[in-house]
Residue frames as a rotation matrix with the C-alpha (Angstrom) as fourth column:
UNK 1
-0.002 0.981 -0.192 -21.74
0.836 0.107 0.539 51.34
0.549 -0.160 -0.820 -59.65
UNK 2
-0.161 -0.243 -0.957 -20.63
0.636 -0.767 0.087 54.34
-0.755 -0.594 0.278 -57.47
UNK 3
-0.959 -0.271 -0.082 -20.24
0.101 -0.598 0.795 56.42
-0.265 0.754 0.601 -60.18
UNK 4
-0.448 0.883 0.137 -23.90
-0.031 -0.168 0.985 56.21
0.893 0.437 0.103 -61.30
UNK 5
-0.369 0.515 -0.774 -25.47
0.871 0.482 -0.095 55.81
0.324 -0.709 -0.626 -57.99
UNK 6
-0.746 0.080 -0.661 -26.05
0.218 -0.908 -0.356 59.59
-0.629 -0.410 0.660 -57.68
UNK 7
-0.678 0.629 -0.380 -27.82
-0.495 -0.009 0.869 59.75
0.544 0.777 0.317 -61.32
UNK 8
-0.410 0.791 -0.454 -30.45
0.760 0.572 0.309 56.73
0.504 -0.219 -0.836 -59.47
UNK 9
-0.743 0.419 -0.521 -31.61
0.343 -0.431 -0.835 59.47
-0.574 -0.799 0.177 -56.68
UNK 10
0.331 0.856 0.398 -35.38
0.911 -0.399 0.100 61.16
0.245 0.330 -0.912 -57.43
UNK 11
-0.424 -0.304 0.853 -34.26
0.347 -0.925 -0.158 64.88
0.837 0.229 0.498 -58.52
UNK 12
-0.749 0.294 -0.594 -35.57
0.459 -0.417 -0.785 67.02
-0.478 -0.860 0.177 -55.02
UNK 13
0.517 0.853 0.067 -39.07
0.856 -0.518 -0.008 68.81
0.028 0.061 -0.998 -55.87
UNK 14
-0.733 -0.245 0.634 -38.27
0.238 -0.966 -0.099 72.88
0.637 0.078 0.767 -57.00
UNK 15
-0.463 0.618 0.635 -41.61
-0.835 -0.544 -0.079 73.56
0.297 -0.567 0.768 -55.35
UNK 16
-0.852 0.435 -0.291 -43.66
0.523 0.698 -0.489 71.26
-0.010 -0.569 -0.822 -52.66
UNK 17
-0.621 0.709 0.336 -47.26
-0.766 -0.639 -0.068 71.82
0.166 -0.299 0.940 -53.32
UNK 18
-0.487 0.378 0.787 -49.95
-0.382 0.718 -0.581 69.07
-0.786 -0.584 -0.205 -51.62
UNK 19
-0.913 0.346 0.218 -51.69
0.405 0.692 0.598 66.92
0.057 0.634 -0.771 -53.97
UNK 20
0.026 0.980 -0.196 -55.34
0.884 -0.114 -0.454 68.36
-0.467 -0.162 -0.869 -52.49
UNK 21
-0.299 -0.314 -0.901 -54.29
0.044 -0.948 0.316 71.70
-0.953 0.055 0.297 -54.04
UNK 22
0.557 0.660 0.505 -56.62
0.536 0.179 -0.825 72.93
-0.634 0.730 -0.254 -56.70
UNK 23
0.635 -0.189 -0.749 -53.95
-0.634 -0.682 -0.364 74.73
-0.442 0.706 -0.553 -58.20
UNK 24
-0.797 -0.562 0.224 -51.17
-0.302 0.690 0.657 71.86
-0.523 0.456 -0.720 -58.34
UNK 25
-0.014 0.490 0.872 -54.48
0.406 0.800 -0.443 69.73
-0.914 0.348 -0.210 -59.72
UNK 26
0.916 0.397 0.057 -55.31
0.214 -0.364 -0.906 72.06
-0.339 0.843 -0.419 -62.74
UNK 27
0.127 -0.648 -0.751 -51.68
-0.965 -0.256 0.058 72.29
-0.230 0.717 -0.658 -63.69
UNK 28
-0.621 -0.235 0.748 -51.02
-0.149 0.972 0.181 68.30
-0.770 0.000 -0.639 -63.47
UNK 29
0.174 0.686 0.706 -54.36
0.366 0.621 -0.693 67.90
-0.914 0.379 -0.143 -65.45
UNK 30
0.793 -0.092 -0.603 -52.66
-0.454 -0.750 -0.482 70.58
-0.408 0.655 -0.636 -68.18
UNK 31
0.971 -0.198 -0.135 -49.80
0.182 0.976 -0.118 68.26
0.155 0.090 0.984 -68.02
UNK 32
0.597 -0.557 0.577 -47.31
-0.444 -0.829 -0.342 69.95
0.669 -0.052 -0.742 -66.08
UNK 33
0.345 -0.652 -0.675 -44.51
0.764 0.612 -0.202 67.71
0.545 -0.446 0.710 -64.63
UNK 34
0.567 -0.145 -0.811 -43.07
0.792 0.368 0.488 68.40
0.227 -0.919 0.323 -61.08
UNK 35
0.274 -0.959 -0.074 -40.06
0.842 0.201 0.501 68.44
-0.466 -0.199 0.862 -61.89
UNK 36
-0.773 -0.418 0.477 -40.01
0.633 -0.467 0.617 71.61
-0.036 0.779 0.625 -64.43
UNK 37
-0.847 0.045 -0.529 -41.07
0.019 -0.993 -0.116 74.90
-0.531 -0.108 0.841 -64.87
UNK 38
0.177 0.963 0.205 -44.27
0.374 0.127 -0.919 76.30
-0.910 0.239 -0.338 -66.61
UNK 39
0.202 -0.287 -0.937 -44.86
-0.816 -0.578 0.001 76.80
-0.541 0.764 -0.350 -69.87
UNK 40
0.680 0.357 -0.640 -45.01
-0.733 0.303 -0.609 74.59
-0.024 0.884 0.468 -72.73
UNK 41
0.191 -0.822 -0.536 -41.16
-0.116 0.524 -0.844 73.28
0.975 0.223 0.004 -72.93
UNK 42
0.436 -0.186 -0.880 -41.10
0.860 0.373 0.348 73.05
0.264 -0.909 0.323 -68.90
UNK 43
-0.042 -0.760 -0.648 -38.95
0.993 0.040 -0.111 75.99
0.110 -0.649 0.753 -68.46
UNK 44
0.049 0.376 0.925 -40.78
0.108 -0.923 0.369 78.78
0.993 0.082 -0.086 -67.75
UNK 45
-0.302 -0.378 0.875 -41.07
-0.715 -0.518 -0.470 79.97
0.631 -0.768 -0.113 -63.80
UNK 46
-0.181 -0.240 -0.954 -40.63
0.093 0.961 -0.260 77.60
0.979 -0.136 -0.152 -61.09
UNK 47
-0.766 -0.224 -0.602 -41.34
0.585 0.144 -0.798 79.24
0.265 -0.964 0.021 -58.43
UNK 48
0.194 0.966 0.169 -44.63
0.929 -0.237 0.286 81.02
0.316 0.101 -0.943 -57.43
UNK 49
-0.123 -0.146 0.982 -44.81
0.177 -0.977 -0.123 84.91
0.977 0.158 0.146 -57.79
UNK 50
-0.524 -0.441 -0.729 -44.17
0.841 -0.129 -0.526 86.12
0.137 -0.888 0.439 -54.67
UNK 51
0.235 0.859 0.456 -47.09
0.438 -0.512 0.739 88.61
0.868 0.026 -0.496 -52.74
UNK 52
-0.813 -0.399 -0.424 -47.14
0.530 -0.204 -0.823 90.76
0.242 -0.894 0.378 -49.48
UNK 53
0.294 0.454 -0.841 -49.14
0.930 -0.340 0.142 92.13
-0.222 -0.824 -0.522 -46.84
UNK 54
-0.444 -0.430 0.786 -49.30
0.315 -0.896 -0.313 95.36
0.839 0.109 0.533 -46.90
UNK 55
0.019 0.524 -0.852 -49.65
0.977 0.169 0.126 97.05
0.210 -0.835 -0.509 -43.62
UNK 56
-0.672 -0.320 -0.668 -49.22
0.592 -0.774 -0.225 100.57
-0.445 -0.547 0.710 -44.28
UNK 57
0.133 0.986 -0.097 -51.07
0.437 -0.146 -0.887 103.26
-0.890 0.075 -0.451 -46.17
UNK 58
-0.315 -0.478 -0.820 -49.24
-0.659 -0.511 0.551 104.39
-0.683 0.714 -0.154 -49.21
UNK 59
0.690 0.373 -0.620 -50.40
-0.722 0.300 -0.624 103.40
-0.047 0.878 0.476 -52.68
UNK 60
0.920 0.151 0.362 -49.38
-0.109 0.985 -0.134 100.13
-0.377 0.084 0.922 -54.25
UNK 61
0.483 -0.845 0.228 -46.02
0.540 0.082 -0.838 101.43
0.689 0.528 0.496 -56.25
UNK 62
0.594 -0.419 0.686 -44.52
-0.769 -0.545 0.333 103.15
0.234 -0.726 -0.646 -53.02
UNK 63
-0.223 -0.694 -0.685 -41.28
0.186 0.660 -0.728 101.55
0.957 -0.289 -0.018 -52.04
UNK 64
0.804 0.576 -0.146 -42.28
0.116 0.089 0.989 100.25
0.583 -0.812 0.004 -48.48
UNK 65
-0.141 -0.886 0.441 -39.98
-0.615 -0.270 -0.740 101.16
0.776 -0.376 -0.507 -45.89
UNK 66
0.955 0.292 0.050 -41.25
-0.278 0.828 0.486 97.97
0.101 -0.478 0.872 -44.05
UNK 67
-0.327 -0.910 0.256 -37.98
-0.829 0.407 0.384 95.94
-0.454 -0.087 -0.887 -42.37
UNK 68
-0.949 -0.195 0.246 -39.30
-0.076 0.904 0.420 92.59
-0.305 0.380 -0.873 -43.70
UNK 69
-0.298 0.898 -0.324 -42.20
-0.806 -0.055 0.590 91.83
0.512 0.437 0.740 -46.27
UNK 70
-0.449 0.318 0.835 -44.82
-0.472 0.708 -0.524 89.14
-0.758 -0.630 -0.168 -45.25
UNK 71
-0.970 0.210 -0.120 -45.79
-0.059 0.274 0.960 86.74
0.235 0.938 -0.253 -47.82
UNK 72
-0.135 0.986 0.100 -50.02
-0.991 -0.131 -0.040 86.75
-0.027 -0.105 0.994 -48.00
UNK 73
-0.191 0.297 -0.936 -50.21
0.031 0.954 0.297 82.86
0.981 0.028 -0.191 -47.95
UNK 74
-0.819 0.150 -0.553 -51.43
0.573 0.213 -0.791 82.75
-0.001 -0.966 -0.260 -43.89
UNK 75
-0.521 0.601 -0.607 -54.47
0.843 0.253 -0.474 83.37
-0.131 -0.758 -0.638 -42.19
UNK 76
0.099 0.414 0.905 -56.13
0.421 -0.842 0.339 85.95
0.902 0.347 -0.257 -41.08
UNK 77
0.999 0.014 -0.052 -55.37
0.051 -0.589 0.806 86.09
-0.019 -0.808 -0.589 -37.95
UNK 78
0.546 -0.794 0.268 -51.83
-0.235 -0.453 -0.860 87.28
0.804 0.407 -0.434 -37.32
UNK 79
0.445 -0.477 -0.758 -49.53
0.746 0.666 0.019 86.15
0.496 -0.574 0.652 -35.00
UNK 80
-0.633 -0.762 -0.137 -47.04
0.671 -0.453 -0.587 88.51
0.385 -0.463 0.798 -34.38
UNK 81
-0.424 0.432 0.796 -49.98
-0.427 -0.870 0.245 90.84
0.799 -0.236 0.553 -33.11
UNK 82
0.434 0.860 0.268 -51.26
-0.364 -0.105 0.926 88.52
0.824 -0.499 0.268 -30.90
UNK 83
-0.265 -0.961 -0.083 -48.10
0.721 -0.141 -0.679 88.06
0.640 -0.240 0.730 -29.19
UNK 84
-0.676 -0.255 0.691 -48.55
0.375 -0.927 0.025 91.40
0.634 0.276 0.722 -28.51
UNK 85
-0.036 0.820 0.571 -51.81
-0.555 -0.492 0.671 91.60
0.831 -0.292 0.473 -27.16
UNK 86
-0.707 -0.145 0.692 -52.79
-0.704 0.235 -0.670 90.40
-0.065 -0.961 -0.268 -23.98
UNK 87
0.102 0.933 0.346 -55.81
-0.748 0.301 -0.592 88.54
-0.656 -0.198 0.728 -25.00
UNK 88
-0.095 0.230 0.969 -54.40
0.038 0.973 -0.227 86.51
-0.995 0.015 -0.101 -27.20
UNK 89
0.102 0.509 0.854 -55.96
0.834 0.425 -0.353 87.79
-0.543 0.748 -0.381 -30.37
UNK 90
-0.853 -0.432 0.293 -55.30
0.522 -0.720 0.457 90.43
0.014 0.543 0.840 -33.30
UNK 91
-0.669 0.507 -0.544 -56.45
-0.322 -0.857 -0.403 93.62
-0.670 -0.095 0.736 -34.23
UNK 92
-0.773 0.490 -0.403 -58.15
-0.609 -0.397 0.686 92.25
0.176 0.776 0.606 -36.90
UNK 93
-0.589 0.580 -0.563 -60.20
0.398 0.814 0.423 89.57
0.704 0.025 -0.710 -35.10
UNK 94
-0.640 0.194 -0.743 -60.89
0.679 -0.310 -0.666 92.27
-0.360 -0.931 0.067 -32.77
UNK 95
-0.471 0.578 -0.667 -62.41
-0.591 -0.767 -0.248 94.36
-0.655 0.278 0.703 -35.18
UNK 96
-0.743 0.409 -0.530 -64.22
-0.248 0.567 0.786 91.64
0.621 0.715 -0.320 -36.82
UNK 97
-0.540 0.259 -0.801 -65.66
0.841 0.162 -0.516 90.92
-0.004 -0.952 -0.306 -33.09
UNK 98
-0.530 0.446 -0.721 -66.74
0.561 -0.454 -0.693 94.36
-0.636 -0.772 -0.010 -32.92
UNK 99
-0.621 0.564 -0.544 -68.23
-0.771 -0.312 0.556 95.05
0.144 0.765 0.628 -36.26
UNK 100
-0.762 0.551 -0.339 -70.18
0.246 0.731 0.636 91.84
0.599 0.402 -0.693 -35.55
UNK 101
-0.412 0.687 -0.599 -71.81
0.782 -0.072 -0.619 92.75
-0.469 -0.723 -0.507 -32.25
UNK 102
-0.773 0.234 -0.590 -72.67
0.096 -0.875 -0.474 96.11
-0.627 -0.423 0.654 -34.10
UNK 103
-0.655 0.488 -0.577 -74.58
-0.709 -0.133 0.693 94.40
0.261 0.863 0.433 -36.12
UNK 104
-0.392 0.550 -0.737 -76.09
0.559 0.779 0.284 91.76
0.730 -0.301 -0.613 -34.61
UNK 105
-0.821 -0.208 -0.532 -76.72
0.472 -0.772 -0.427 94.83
-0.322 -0.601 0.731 -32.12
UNK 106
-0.790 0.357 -0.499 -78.62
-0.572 -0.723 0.389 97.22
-0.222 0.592 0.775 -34.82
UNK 107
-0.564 0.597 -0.571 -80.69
-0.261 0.527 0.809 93.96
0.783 0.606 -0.141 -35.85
UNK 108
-0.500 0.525 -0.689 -81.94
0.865 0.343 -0.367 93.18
0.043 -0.779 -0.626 -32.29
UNK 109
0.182 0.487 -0.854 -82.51
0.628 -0.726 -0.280 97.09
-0.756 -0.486 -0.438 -31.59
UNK 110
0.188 0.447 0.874 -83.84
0.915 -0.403 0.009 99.23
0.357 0.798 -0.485 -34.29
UNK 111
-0.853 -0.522 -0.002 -83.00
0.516 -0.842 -0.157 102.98
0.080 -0.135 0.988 -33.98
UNK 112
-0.467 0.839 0.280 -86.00
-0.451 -0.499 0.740 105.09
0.760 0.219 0.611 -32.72
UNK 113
0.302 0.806 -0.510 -87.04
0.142 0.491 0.860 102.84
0.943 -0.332 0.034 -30.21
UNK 114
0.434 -0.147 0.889 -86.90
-0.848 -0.399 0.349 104.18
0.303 -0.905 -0.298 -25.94
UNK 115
-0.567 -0.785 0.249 -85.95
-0.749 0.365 -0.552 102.06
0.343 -0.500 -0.796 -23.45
UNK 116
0.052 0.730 0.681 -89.31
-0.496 0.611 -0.617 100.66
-0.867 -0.306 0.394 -22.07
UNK 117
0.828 0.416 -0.376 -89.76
-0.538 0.399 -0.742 99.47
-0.158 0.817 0.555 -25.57
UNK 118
-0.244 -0.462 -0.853 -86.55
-0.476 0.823 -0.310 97.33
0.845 0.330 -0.421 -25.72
UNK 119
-0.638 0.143 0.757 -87.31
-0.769 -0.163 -0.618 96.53
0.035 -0.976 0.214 -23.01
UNK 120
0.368 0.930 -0.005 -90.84
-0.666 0.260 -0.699 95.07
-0.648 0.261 0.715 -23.86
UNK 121
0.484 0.067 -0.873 -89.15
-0.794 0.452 -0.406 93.74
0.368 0.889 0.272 -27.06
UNK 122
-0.175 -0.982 -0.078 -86.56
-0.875 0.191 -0.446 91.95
0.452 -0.010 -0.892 -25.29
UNK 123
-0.503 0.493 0.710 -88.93
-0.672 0.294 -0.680 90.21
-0.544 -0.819 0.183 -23.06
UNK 124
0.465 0.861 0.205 -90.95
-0.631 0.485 -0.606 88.88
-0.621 0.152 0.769 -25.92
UNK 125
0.156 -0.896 -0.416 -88.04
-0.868 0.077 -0.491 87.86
0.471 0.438 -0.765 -27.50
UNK 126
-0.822 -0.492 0.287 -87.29
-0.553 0.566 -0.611 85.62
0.138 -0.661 -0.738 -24.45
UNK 127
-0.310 0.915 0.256 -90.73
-0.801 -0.107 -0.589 84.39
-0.512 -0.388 0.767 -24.07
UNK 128
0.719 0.390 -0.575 -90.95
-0.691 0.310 -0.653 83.60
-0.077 0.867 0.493 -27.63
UNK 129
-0.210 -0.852 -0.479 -87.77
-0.846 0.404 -0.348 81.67
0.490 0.332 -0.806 -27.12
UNK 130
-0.507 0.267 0.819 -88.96
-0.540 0.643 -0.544 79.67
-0.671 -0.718 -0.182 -23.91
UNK 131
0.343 0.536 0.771 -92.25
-0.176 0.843 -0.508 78.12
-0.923 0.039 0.384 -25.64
UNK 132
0.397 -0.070 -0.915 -90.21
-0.838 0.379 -0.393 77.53
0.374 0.923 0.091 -29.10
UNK 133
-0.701 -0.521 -0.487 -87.81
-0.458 0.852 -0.252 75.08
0.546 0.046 -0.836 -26.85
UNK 134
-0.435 0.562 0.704 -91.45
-0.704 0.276 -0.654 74.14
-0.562 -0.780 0.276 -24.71
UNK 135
0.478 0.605 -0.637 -92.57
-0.771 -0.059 -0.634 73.27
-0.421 0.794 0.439 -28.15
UNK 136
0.032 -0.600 -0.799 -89.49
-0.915 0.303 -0.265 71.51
0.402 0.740 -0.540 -29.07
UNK 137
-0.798 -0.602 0.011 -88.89
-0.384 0.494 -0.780 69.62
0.464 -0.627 -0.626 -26.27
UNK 138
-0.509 0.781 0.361 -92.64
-0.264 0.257 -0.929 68.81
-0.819 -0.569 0.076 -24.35
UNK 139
-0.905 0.365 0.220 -95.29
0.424 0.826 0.372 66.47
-0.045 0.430 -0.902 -25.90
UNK 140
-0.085 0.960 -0.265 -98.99
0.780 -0.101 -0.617 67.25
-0.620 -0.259 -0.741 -26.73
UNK 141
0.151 0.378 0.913 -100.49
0.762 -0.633 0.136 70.29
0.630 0.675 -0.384 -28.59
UNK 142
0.703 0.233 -0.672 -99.55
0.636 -0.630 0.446 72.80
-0.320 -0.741 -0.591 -24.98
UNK 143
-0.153 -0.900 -0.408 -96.03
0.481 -0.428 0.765 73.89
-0.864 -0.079 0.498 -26.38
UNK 144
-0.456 0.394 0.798 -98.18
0.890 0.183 0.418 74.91
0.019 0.901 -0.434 -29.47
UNK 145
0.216 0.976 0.033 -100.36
0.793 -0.195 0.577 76.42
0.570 -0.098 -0.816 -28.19
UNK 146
0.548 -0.193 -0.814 -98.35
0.552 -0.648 0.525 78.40
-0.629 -0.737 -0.249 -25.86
UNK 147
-0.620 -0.774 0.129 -96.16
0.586 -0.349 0.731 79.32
-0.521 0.529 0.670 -28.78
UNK 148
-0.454 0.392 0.800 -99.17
0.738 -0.338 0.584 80.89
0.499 0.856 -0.136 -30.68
UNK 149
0.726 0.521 -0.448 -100.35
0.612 -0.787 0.076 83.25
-0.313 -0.329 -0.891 -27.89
């Protein structure tokens, strides 16, 4: 019984991919076993094609003179940068941060308009906010009514 008791073990998994994975699902439903490679007879590649990060600016066939590729399976935000930073957070959530305010920015204040006039706008802005939650929040036909002047 020694002697066979190795043969009884379940073979280790070549690749661990979760069950919720819509790629493991569409190969399983193709009938692709575990245990073996793609490709009809099983023994085609076993291991997913390997990707990287690029973080420099040279074209796509430039040997990188990078010390260590990064595979592209992670986030978006980046660790090793925010490490780095004092706040906590990468360059690239930082410039996601500030491309939003400059837009959410441009939509509040239109180009062309002084100061008195945001000004003015801002105000009705705030107004118009007050009797939407007077409206939301108070009983009767007043929070209406104040909302339509």
């Amino acid at each position: 019984m020694h002697l066979t008791w190795p043969l009884l073990l379940p073979l280790p998994l070549l690749v661990w991919l979760p069950e919720t994975n819509r790629g493991y699902q569409m190969l399983k439903s193709m009938g692709w076993q575990e245990n073996g490679g793609l490709g009809p007879t099983g023994d085609g590649k076993v291991t997913p094609i390997a990707t990287t990060f690029k973080t420099d600016r040279s074209g796509v066939g430039v040997q990188s003179t990078a010390k260590q590729a990064r595979v592209t399976h992670f986030p978006a935000h980046d660790e090793q940068q925010a490490r780095m930073a004092a706040d906590g957070r990468s360059e690239a959530q930082r410039m996601q941060d500030r491309l939003a305010r400059k837009r959410k920015q441009a939509e509040q204040y239109p180009l062309g308009l002084s100061k008195a006039q945001r000004k003015l706008q801002k105000q009705r802005e705030q107004r118009r906010g007050r009797a939407i939650g007077h409206e939301l929040y108070s009983e009767g036909l007043e929070g209406y009514e104040e909302f339509l002047r």
